[in-house]
Residue, then its C-alpha position, 0 to 999 in steps of 0.5 A: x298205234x303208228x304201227x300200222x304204217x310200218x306194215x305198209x309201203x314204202x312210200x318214198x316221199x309222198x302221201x297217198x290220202x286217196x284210198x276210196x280210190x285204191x288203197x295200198x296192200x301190206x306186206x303180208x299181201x305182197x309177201x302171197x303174192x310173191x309166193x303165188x307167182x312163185x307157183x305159177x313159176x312152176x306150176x308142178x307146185x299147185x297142187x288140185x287141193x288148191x282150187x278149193x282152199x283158195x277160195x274156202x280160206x278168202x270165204x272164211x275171213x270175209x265171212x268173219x268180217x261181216x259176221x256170216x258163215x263163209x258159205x254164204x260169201x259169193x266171191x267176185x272181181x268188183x262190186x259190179x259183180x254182186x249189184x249185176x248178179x241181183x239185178x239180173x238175178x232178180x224175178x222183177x216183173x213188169x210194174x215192180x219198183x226198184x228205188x236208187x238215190x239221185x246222185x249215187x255211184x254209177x255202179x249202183x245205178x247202172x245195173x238196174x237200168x236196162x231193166x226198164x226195157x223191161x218194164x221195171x220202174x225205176x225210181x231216183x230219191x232226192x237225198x236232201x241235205x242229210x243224205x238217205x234217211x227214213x224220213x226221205x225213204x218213206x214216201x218212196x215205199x209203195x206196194x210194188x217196191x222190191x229193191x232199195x240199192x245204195x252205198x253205205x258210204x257215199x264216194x261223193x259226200x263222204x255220209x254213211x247212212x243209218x243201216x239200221x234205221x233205214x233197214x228196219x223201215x225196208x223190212x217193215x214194208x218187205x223190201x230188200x235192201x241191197x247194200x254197196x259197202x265198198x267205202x265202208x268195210x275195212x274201215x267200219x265194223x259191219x255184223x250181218x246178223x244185227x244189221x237189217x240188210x238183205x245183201x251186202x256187196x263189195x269191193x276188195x281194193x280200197x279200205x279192205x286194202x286187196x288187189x284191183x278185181x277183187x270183190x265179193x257179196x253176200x246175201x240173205x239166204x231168203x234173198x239167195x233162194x229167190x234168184x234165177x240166174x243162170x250160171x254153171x260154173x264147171x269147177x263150181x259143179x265139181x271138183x278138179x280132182x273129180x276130173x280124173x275119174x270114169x264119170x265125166x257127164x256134167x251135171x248142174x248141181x242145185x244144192x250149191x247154196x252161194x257157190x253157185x254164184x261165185x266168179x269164175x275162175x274161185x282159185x284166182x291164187x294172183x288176187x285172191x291169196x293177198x286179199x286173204x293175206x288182206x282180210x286176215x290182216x285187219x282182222x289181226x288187228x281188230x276193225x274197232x281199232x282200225x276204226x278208232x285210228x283211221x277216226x283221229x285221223x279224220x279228226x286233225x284232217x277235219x280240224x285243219x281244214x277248217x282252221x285254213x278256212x276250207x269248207x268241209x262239206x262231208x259230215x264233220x262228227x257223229x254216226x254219218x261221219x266216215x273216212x271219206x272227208x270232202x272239202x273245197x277252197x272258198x273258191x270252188x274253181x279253184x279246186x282242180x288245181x288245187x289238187x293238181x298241185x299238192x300232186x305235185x308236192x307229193x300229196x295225192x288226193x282225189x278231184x271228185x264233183x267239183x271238191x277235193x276228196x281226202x280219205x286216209x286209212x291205217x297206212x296213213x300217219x298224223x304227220x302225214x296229214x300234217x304234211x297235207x295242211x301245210x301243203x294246203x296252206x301253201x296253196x291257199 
């Protein structure tokens, strides 16, 4: 399945294992982008249906991808988005809790801070050694918990949790479960109608392999309906062509469902057709078989750095692996330059807490991570 190279790139001389930073987009992607320039070139060609298929056709492949209806998808430009339309959607009272994990991203904590101004308790789980499991959640949960918000997979450890085990315990104390899948979806399948999460939220620039200000997020319809969030989005309301008729009086709609949420500016033909082009192509190819690829990867990766005497601290098997793989030189001051220089031998990795941070994905080759071990070798 090398092929999936061939649709990506060129990439000169280097090798990019960084894509929980960016991942590069194929050329069906670059090929939309090209044509929507083209439009915007001359702008007689957009048609005002466009408006409206733009954002109905991204809805309905990231709806396949996670196995919702595409009403249901709220498009965004990040995760932000979607973590900042809960929080401050949310009808969280004076007392309530809002449980995050210590150590998390900063897009998944920050929103939910300024809520303590309003006397939202915040509380920081210690994760321990295994990161989040229901065992360390558990004694969390009390009668005024509302929200657990986390990452699926972790950008710093490179551990994906147990959706279902930790879901399952959310719904048996009526907990929602909001869920940041940024370093997760497009590498891993995810079905929304098994999985026990309330919400799902990502962005659409690394393993999704999209444009940068691209994201989207979806919740339950029960999680949809509790929100009070004031936004009315004009063209959400109404249509372009609606614009050239006699009743010009805006009227905000209520029966919107998830459209209401969306970002503004739904036709963004710039980055919303290549993610489309994006979405459709790991679609083509099959999640499973994405998966399965990116996972022998990971196997020689793993298998090499340890063979080189680096330490491999993130998961090295089992369900909590992911295609993030984090390791360090026995001397862990070492590691900044380290990265550093396989930079300079054109291998791109990432420096993240004091490690280095290797993810490869589909573009990526087992000669390309073999061209990382002996690069590695060398540095040692």
């Amino acid at each position: 399945m090398t092929v999936f190279a061939s649709h990506f790139g060129p990439f000169g001389d280097r090798v990019w294992l960084n894509c929980a930073h960016q991942g590069p987009i194929p050329h069906v992607a670059a090929a939309a982008a090209r044509r929507a320039i083209e439009r915007k070139l001359a702008p007689f060609e957009l048609r005002d249906e466009s408006f409206t298929e733009v954002p109905r056709r991204l809805k309905q492949m990231l709806g396949r991808l996670i196995g919702a209806p595409p009403e249901e998808i709220i498009l965004g430009n990040s995760a932000s988005y979607g973590l900042h339309l809960l929080a401050n959607g949310l009808p969280l009272q004076r007392g309530d809790e809002v449980l995050l994990v210590r150590g998390d991203f900063p897009s998944v904590v920050l929103p939910w801070l300024a809520l303590e101004e309003r006397g939202v308790r915040l509380r920081h789980i210690e994760p321990g050694e295994e990161g989040l499991t229901p065992e360390t959640l558990e004694p969390h949960l009390g009668p005024r918990t509302i929200v657990l918000s986390t990452t699926w997979v972790h950008s710093f450890t490179g551990r994906a949790i147990d959706l279902d085990a930790i879901g399952r315990r959310c719904r048996s104390h009526g907990v929602w479960f909001i869920v940041n899948a940024s370093q997760a979806l497009g590498a891993r399948p995810l079905d929304v109608t098994g999985a026990p999460v309330d919400a799902v939220i990502s962005v659409g620039f690394k393993w999704l392999c999209g444009p940068y200000g691209t994201g989207f997020c979806w919740m339950t319809p029960r999680l949809l309906s509790s929100l009070r969030y004031n936004q009315a989005y004009w063209l959400a309301m109404q249509t372009a062509e609606e614009l050239g008729g006699d009743s010009a009086i805006p009227v905000v709609k209520e029966d919107l469902g998830a459209r209401r949420y969306d970002v503004f500016g739904t036709a963004n033909f710039f980055n919303f057709e290549p993610l489309t082009a994006s979405v459709d192509y790991l679609l083509t190819q099959g999640i499973d078989a994405v998966a399965a690829y990116d996972g022998a990867l990971i196997d020689r990766l793993i298998e090499g750095l340890a063979e080189l005497g680096y330490n491999v601290l993130s998961p090295r098997e089992g369900d909590s692996r992911s295609t993030l793989v984090i390791a360090s030189h026995g001397d862990r001051t070492r590691n900044e330059a380290i990265q550093r220089e396989l930079q300079d031998r054109g291998i791109d990795v990432a420096y993240r807490r004091g490690n280095l941070r290797f993810s490869p994905h589909l573009y990526n080759t087992l000669e390309d991570v073999e061209r990382a071990l002996q690069a590695l070798e060398s540095c040692r």
